[in-house]
N, C-alpha and C positions, 0 to 999 in steps of 0.2 A: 292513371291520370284522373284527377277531380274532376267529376261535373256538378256543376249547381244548377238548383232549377227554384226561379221564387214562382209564389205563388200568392190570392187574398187582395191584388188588387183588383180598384172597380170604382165605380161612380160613388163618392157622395156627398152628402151635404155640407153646408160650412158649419161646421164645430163638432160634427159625425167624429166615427172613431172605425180603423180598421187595424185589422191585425193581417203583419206581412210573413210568410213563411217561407225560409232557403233550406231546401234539401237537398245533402248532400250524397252522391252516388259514386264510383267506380273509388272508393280508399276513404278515409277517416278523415274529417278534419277537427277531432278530439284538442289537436294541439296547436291546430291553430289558433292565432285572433282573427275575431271576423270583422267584417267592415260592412256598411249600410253607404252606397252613393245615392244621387238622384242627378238627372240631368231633363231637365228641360228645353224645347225647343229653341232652339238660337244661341244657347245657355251652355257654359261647360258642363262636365262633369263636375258634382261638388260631394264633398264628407256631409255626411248626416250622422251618422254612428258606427262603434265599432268598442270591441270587447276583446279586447289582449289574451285575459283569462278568468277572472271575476269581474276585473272591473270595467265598469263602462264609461267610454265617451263620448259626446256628445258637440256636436257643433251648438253654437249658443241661438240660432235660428229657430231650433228644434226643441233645445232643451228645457225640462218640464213636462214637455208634451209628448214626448217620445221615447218609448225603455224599448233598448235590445235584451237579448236572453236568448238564452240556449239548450239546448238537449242531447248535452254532447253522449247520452246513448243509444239516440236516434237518428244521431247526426242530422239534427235540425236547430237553426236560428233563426228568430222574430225579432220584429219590427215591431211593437204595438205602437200605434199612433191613435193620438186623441185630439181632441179640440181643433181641429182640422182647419184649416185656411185656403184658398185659392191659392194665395202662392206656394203649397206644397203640392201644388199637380206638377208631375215630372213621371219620366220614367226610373222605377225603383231596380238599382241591381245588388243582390251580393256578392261579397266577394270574401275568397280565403287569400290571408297574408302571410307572405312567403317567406316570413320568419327574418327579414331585415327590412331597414327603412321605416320612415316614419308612419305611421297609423293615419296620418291625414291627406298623402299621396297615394292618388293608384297606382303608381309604377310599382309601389309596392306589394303590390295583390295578383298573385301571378294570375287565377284561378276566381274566372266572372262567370255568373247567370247572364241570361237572354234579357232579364228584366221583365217587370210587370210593370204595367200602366195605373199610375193613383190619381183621378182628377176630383177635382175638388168644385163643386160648382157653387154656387151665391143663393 
């Protein structure tokens, strides 16, 4: 069984820049696509990013400001995030996709992290 663990979030400023890291442990997810959620208080879960197998994409909230990427021989996947806003504080999770369904549903991602906390303050 997959476990994810992110990691890299943390307080900062508004237009600050961090970089999010999911490591992957107990099997490979070389062949997965990955996905980037965020869910905010009171707030569903929502798609930020995800990366099938080179390519990446992006919710249009995020995009410009945010590249996923990978290390499929370290079984690690990032999040960089730039030009940072209040409204992208949420809690960040990864996730591995279970090789059907669409890329913009999590029902499709069997295989979640605990999440990391990204606040973004003014």
């Amino acid at each position: 069984q997959v476990q994810l663990a992110e990691s890299g979030g943390g307080l900062v400023q508004t237009g600050g820049s961090l970089r999010l890291s999911c490591v992957a442990s107990g099997g490979t997810i070389d062949r997965n696509a990955m996905g980037w959620f965020r869910q905010a208080p009171g707030k569903e879960r929502e798609f930020v990013a995800a990366m099938r197998w080179t390519t990446p994409f992006y919710a249009d909230s995020v995009k410009g400001r945010f590249t996923i990427s990978r290390d499929r021989a370290q079984n690690v996947v990032y999040l960089e995030m730039s030009s940072l806003k209040p409204e992208d504080t949420a809690l960040y999770y990864c996730a591995a996709h279970g090789g059907a369904g669409s890329y913009l549903l999590e029902e499709s991602y069997p295989y979640w992290g605990q999440g990391t906390q990204v606040t973004v303050s003014s």
